[in-house]
CHARMM internal coordinates of N, CA and C (Angstrom, degrees):
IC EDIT
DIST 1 N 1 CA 1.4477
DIST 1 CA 1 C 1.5262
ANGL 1 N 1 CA 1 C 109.26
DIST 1 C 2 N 1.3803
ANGL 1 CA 1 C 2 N 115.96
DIHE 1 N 1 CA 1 C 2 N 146.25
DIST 2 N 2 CA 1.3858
ANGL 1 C 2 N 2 CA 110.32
DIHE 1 CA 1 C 2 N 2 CA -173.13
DIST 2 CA 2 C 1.8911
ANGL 2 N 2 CA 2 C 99.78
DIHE 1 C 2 N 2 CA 2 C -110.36
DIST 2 C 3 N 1.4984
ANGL 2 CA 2 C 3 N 104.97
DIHE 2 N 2 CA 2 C 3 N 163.55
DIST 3 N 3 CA 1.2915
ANGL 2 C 3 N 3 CA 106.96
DIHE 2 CA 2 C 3 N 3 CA -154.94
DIST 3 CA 3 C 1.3682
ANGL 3 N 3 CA 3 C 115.10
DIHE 2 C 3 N 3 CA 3 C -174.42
DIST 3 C 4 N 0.9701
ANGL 3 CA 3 C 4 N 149.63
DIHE 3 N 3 CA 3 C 4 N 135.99
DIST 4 N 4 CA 1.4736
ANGL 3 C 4 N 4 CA 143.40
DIHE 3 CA 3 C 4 N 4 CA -157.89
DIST 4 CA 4 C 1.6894
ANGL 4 N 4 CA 4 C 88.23
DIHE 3 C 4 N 4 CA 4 C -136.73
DIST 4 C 5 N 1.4351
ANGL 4 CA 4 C 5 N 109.88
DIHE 4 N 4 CA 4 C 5 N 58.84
DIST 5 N 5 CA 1.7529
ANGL 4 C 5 N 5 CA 118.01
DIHE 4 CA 4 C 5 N 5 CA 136.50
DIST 5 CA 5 C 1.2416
ANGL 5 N 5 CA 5 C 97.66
DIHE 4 C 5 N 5 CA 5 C 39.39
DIST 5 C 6 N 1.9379
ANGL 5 CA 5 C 6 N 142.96
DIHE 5 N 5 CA 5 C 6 N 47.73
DIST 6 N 6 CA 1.4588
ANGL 5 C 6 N 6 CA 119.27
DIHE 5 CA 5 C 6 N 6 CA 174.44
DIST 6 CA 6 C 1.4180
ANGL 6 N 6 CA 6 C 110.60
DIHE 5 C 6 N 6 CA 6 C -86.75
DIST 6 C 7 N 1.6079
ANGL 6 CA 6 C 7 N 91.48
DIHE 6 N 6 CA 6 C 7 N 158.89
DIST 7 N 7 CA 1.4913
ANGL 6 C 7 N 7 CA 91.82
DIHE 6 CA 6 C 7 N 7 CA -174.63
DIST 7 CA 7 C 1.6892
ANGL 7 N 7 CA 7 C 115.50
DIHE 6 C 7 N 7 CA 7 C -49.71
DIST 7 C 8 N 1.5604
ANGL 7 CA 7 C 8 N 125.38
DIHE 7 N 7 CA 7 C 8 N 165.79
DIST 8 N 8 CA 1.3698
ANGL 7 C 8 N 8 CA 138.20
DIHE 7 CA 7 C 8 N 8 CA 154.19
DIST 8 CA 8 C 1.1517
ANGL 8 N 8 CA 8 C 117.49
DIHE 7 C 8 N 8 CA 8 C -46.91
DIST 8 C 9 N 1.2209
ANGL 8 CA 8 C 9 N 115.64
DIHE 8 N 8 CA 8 C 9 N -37.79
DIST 9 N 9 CA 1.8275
ANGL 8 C 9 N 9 CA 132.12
DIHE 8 CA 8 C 9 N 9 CA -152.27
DIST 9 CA 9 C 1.6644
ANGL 9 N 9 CA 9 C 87.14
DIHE 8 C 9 N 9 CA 9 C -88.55
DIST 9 C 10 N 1.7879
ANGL 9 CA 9 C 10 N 113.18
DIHE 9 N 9 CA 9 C 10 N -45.93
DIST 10 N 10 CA 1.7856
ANGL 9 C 10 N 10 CA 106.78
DIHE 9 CA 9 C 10 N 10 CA -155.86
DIST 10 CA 10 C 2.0515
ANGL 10 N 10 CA 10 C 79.94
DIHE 9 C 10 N 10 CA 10 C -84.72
DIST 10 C 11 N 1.1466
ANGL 10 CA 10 C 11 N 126.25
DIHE 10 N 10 CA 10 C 11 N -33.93
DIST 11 N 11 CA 1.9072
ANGL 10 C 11 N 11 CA 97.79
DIHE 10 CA 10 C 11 N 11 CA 172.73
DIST 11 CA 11 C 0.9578
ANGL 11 N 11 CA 11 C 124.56
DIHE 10 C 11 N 11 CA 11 C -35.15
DIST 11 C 12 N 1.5965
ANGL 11 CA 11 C 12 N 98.03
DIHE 11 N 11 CA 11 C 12 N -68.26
DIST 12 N 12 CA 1.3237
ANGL 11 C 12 N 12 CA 115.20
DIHE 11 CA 11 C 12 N 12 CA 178.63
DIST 12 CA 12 C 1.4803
ANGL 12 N 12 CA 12 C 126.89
DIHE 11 C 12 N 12 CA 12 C -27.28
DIST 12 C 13 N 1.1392
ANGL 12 CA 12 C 13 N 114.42
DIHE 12 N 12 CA 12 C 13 N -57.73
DIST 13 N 13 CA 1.2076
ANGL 12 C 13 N 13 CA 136.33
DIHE 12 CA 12 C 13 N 13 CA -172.88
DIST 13 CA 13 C 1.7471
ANGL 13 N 13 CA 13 C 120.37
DIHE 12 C 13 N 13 CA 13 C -66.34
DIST 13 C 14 N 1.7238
ANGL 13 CA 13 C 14 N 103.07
DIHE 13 N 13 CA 13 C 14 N -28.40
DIST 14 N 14 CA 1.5544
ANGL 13 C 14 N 14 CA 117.26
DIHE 13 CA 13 C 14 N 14 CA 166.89
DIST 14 CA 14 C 1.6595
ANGL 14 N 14 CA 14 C 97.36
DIHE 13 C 14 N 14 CA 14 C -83.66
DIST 14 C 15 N 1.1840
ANGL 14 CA 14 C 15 N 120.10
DIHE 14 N 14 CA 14 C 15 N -40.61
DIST 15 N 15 CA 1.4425
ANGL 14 C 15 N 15 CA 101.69
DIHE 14 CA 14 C 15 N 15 CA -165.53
DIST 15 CA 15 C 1.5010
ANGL 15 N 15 CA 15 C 111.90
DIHE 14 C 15 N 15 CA 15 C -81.52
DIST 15 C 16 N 1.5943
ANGL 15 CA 15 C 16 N 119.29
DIHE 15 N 15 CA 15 C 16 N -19.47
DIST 16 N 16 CA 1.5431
ANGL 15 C 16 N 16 CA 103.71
DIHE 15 CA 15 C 16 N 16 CA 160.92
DIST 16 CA 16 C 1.8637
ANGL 16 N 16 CA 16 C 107.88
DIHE 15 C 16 N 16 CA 16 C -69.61
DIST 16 C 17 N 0.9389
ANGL 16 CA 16 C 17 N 113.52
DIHE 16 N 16 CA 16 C 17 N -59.26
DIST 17 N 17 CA 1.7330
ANGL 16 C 17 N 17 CA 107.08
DIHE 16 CA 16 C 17 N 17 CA 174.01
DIST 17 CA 17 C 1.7177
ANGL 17 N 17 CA 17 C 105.80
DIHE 16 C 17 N 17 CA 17 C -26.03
DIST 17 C 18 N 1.3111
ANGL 17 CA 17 C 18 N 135.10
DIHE 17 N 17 CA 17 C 18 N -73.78
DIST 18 N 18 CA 1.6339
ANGL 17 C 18 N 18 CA 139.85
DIHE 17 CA 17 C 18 N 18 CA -174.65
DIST 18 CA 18 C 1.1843
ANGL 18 N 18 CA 18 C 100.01
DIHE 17 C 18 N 18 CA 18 C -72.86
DIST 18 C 19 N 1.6328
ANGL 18 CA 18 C 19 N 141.56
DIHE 18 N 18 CA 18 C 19 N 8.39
DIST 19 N 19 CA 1.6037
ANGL 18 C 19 N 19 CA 119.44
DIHE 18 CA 18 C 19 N 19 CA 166.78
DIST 19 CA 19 C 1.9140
ANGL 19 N 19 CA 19 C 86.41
DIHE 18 C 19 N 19 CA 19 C -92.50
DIST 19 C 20 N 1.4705
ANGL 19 CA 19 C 20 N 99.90
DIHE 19 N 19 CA 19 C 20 N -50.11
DIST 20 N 20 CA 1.9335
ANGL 19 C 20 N 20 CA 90.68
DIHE 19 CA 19 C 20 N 20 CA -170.93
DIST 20 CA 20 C 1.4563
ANGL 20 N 20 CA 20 C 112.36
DIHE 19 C 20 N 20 CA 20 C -67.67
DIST 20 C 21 N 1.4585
ANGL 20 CA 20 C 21 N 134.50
DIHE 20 N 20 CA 20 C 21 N -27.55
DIST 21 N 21 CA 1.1612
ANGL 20 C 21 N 21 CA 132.81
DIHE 20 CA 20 C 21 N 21 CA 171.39
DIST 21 CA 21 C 1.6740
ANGL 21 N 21 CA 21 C 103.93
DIHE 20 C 21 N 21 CA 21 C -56.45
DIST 21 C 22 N 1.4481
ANGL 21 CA 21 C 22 N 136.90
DIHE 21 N 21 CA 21 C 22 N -74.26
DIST 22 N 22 CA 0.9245
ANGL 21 C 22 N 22 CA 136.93
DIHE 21 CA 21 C 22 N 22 CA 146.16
DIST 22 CA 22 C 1.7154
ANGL 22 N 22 CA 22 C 106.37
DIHE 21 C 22 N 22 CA 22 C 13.91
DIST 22 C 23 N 1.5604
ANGL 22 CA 22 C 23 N 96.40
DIHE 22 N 22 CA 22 C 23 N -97.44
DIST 23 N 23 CA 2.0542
ANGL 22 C 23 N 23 CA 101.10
DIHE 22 CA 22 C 23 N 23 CA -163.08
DIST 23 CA 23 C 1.6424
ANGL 23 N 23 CA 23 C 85.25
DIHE 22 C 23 N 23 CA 23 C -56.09
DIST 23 C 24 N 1.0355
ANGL 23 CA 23 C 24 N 146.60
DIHE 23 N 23 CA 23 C 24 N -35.07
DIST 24 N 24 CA 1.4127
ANGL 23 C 24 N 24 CA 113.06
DIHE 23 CA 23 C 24 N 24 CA -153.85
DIST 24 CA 24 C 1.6628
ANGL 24 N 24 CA 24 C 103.30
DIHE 23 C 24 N 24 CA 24 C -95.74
DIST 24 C 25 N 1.1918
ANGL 24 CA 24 C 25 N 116.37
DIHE 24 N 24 CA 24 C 25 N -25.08
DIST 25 N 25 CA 1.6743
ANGL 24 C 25 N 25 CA 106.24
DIHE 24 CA 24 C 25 N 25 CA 146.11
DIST 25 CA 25 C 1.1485
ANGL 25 N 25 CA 25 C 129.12
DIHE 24 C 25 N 25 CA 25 C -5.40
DIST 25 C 26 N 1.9579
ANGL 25 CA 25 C 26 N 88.41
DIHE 25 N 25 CA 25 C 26 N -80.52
DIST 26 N 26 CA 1.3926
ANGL 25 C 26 N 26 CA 93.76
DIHE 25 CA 25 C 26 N 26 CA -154.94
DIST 26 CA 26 C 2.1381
ANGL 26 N 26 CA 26 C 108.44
DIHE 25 C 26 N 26 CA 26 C -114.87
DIST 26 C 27 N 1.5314
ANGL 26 CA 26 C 27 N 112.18
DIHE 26 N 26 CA 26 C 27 N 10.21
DIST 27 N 27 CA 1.1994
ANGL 26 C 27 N 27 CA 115.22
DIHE 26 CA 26 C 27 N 27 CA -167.32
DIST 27 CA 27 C 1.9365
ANGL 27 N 27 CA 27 C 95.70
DIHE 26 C 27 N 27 CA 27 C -125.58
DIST 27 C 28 N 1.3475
ANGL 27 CA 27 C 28 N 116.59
DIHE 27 N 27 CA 27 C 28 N -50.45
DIST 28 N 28 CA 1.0434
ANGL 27 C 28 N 28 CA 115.30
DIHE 27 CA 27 C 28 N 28 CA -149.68
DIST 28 CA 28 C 1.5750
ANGL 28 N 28 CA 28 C 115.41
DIHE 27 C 28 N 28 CA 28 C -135.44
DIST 28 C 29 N 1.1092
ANGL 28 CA 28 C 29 N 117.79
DIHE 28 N 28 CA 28 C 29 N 77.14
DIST 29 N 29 CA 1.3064
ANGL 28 C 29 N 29 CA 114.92
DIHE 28 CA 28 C 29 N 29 CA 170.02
DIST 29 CA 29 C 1.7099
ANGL 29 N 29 CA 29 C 130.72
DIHE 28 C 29 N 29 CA 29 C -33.09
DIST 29 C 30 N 1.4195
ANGL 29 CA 29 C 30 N 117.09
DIHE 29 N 29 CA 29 C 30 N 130.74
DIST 30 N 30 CA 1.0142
ANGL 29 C 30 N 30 CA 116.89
DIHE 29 CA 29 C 30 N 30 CA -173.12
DIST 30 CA 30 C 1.4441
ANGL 30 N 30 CA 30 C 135.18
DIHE 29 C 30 N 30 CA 30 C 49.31
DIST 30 C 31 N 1.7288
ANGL 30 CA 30 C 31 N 98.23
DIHE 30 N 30 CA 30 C 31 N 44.75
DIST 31 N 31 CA 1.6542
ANGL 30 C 31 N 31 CA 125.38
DIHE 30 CA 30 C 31 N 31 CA -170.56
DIST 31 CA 31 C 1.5128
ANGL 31 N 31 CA 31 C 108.51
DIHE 30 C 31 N 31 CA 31 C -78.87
DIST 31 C 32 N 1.6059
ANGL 31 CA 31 C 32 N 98.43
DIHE 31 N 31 CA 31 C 32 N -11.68
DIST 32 N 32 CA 1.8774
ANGL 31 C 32 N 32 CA 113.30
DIHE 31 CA 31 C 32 N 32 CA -158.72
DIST 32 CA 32 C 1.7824
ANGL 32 N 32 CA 32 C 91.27
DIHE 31 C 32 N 32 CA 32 C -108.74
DIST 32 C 33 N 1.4215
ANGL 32 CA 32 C 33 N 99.91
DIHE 32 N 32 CA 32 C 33 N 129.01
DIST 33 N 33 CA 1.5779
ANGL 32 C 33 N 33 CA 107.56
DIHE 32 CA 32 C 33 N 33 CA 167.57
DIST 33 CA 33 C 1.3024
ANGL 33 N 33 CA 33 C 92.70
DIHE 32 C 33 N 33 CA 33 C -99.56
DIST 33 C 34 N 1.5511
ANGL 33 CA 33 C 34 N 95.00
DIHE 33 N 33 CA 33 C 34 N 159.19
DIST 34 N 34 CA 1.8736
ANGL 33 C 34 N 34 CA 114.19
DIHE 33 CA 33 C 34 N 34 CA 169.27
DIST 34 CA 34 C 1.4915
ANGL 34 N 34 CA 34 C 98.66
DIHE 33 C 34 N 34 CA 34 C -68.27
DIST 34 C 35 N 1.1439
ANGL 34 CA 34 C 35 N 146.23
DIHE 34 N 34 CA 34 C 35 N -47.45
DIST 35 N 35 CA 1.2325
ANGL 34 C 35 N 35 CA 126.08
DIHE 34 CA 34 C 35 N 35 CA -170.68
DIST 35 CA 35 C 2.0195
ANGL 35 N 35 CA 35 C 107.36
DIHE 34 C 35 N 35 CA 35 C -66.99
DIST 35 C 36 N 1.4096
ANGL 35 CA 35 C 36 N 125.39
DIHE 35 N 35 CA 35 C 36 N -31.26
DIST 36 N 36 CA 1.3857
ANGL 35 C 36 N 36 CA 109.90
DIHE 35 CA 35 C 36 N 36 CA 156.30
DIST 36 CA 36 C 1.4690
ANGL 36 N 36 CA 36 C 126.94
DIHE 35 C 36 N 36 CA 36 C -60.43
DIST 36 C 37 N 1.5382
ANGL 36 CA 36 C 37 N 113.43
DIHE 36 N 36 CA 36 C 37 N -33.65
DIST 37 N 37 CA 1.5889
ANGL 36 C 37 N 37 CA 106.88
DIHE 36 CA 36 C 37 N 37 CA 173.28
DIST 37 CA 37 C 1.2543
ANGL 37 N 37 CA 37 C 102.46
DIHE 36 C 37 N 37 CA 37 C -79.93
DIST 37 C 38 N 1.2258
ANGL 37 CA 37 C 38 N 157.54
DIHE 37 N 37 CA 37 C 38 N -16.13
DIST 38 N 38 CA 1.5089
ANGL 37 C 38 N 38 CA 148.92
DIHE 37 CA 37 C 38 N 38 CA 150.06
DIST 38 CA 38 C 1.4087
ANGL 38 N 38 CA 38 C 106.39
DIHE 37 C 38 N 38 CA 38 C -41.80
DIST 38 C 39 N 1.3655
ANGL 38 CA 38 C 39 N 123.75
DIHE 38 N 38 CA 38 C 39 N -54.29
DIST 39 N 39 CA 1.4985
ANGL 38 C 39 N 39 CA 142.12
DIHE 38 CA 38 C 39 N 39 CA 178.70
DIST 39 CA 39 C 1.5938
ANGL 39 N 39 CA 39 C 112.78
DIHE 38 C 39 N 39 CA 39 C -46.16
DIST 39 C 40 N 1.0136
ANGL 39 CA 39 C 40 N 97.48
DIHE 39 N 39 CA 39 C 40 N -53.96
DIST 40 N 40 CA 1.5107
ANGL 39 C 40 N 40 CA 122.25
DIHE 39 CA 39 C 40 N 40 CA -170.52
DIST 40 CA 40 C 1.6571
ANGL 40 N 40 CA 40 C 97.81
DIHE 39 C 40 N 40 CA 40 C -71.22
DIST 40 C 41 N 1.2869
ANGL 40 CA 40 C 41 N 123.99
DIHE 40 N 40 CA 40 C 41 N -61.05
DIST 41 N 41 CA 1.0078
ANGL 40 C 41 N 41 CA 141.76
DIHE 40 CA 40 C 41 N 41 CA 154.96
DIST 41 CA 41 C 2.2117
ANGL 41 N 41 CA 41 C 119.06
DIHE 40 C 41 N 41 CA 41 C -0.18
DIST 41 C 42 N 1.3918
ANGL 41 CA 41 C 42 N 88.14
DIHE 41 N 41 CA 41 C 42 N -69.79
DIST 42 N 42 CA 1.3122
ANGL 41 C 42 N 42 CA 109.63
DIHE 41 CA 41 C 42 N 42 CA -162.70
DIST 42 CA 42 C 1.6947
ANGL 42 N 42 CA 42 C 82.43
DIHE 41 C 42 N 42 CA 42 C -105.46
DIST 42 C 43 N 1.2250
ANGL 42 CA 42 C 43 N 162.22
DIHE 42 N 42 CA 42 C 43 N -17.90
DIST 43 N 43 CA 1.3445
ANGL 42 C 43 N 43 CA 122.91
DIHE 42 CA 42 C 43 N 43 CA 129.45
DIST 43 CA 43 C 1.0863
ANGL 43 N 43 CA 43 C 144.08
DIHE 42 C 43 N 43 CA 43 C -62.16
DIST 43 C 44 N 1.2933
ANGL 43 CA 43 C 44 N 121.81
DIHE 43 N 43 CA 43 C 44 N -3.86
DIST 44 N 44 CA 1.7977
ANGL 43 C 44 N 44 CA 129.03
DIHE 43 CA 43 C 44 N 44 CA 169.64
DIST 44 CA 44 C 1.6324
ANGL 44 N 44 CA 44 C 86.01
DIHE 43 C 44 N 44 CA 44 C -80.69
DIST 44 C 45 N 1.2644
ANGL 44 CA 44 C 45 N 130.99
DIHE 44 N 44 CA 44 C 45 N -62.68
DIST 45 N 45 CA 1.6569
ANGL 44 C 45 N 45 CA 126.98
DIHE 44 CA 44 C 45 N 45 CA -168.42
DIST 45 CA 45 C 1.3787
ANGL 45 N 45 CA 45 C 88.64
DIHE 44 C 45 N 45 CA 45 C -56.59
DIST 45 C 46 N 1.2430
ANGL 45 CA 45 C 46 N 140.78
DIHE 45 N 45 CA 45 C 46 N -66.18
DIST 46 N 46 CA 1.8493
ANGL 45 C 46 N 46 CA 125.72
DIHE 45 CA 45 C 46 N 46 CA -163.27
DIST 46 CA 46 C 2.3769
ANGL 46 N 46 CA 46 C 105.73
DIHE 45 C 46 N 46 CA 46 C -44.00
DIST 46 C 47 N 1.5885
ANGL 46 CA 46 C 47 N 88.35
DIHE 46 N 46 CA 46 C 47 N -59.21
DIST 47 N 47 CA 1.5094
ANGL 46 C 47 N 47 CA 94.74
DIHE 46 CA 46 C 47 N 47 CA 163.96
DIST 47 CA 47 C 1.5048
ANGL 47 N 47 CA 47 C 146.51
DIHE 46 C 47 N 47 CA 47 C 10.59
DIST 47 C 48 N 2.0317
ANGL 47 CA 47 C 48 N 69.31
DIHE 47 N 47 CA 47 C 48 N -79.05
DIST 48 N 48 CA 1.5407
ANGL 47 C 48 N 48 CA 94.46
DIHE 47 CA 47 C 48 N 48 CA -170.84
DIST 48 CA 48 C 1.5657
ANGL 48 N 48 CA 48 C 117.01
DIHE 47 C 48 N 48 CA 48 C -88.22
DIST 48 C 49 N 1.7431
ANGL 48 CA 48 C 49 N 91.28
DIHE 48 N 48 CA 48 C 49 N -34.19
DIST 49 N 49 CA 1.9258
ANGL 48 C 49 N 49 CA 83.31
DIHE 48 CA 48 C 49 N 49 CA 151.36
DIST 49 CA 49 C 1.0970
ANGL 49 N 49 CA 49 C 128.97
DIHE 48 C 49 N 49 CA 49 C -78.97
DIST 49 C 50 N 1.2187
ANGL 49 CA 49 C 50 N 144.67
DIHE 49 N 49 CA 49 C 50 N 22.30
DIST 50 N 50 CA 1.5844
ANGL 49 C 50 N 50 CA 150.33
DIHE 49 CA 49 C 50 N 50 CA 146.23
DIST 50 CA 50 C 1.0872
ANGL 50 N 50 CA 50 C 88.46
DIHE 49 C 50 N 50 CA 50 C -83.52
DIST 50 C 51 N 1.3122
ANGL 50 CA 50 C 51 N 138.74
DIHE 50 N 50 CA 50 C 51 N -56.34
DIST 51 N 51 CA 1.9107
ANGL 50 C 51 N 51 CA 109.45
DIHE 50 CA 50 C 51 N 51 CA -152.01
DIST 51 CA 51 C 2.0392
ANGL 51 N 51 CA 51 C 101.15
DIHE 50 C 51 N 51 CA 51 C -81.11
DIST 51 C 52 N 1.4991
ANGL 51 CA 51 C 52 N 106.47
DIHE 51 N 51 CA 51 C 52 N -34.30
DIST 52 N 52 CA 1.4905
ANGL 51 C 52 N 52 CA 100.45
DIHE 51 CA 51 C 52 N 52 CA 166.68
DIST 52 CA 52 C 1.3315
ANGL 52 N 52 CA 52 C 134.88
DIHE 51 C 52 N 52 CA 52 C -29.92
DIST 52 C 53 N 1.3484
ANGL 52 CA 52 C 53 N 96.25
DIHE 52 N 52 CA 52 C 53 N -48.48
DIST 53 N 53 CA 1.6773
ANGL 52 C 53 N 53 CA 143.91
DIHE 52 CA 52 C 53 N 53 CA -162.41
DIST 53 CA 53 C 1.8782
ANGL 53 N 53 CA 53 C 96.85
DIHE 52 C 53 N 53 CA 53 C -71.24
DIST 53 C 54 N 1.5571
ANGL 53 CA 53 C 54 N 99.45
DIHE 53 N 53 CA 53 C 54 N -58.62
DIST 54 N 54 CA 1.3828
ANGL 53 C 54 N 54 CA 93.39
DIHE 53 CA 53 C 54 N 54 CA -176.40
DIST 54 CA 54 C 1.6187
ANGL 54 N 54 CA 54 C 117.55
DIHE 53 C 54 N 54 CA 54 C -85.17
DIST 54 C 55 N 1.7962
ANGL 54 CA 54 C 55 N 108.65
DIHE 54 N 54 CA 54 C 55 N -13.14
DIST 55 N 55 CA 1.3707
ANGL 54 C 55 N 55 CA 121.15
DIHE 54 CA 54 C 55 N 55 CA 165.72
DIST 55 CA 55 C 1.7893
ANGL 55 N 55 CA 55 C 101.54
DIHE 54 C 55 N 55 CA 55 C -40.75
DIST 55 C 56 N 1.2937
ANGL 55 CA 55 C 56 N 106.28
DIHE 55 N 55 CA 55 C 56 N -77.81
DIST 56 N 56 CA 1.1616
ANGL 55 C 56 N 56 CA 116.14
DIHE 55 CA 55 C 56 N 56 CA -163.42
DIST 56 CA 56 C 1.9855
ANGL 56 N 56 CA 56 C 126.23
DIHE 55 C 56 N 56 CA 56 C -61.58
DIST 56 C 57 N 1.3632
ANGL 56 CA 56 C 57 N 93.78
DIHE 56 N 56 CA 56 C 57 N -11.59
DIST 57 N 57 CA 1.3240
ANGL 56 C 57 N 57 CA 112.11
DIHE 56 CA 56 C 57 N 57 CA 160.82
DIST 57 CA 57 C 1.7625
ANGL 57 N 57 CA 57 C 116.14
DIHE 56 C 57 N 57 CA 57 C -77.01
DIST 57 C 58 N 0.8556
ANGL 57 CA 57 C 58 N 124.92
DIHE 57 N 57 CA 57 C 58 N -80.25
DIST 58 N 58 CA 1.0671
ANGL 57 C 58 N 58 CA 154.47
DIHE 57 CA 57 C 58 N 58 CA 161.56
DIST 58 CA 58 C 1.8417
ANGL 58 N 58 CA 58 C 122.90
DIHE 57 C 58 N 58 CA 58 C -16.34
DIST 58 C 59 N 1.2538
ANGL 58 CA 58 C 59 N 80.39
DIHE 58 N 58 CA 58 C 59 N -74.47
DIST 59 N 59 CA 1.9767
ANGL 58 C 59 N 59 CA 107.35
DIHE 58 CA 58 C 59 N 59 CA -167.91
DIST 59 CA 59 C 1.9063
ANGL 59 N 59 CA 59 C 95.98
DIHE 58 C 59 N 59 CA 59 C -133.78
DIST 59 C 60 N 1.4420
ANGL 59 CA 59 C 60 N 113.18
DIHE 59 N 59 CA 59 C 60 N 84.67
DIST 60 N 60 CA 1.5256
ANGL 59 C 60 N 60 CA 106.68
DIHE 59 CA 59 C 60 N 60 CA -179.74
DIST 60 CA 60 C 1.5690
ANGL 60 N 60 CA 60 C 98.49
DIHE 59 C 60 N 60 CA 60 C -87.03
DIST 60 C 61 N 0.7832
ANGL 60 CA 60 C 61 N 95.10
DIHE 60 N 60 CA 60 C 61 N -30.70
DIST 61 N 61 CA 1.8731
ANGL 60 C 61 N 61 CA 103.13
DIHE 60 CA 60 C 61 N 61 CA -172.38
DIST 61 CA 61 C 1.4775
ANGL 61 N 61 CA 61 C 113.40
DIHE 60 C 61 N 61 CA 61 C -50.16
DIST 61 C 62 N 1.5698
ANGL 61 CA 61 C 62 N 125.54
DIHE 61 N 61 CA 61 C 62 N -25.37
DIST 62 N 62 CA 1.0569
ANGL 61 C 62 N 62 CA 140.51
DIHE 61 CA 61 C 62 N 62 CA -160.89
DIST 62 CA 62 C 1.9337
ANGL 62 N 62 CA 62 C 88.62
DIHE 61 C 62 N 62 CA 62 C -107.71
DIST 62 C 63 N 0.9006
ANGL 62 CA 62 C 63 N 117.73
DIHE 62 N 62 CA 62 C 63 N -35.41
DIST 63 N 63 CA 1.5434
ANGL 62 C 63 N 63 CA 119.42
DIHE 62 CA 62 C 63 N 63 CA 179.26
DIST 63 CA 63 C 1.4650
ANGL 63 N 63 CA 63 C 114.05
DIHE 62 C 63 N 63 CA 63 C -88.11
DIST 63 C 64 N 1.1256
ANGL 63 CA 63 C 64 N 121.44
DIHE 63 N 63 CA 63 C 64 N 1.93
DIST 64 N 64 CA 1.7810
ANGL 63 C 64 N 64 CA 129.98
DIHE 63 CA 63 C 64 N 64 CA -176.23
DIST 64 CA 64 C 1.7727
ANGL 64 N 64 CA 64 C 90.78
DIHE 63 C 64 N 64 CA 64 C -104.30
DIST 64 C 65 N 1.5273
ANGL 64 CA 64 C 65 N 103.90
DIHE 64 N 64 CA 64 C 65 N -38.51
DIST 65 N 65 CA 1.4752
ANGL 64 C 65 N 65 CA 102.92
DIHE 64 CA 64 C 65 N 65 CA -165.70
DIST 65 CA 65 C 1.9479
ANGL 65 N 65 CA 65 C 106.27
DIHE 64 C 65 N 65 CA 65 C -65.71
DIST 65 C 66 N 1.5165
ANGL 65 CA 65 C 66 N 84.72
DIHE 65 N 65 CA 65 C 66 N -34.21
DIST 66 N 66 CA 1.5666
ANGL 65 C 66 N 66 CA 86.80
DIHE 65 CA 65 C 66 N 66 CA -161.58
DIST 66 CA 66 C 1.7778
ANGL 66 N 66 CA 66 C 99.24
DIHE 65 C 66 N 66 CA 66 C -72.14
DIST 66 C 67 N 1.2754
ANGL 66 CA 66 C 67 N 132.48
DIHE 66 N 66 CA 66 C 67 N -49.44
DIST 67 N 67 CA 0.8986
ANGL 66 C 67 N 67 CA 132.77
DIHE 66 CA 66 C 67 N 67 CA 176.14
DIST 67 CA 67 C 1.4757
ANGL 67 N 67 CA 67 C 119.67
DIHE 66 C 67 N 67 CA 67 C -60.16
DIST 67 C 68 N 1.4818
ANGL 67 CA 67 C 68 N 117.47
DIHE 67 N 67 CA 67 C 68 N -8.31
DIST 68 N 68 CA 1.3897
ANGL 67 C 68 N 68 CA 103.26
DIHE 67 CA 67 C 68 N 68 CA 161.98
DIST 68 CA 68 C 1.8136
ANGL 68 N 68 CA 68 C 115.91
DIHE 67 C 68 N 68 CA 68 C -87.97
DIST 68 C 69 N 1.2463
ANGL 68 CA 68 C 69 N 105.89
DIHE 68 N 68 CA 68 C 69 N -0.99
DIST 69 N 69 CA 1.4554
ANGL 68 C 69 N 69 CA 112.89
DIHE 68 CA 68 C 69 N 69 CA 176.36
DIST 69 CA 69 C 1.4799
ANGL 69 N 69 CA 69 C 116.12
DIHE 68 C 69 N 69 CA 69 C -75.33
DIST 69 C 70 N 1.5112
ANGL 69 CA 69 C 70 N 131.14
DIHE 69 N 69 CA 69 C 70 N -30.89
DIST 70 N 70 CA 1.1830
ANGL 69 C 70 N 70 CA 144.38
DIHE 69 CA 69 C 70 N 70 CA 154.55
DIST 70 CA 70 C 1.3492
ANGL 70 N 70 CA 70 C 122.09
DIHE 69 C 70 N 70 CA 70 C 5.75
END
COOR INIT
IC SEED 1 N 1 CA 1 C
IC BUILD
């Protein structure tokens, strides 16, 4: 399985976000404050620079490509 090693702490932290997204789906309207989707927010952006981060470690070839698409 492929996987870019994220921390425990940054799971953690998506899987409380998708357990309350989840109940408020399907139990509870408006379970999500704007200050958690701000939250939520700026951990998908932390995220995606870890997987960039390990893009370019990893697989640069795939990160030269993308940046020549620009």
């Amino acid at each position: 399985m492929y996987t870019i090693k994220a921390d425990a702490d940054l799971l953690a932290l998506f899987d409380q976000f998708r357990k309350k997204r989840n109940i408020s789906g399907y139990d509870q309207a408006g379970m999500i404050s704007d200050q958690e989707a701000k939250e939520m927010l700026v951990l998908a952006n932390h995220l995606r620079n870890v997987v960039e981060e390990w893009l370019y470690t990893k697989h640069p070839d795939l990160m030269t490509a993308k940046e020549n698409e620009k």
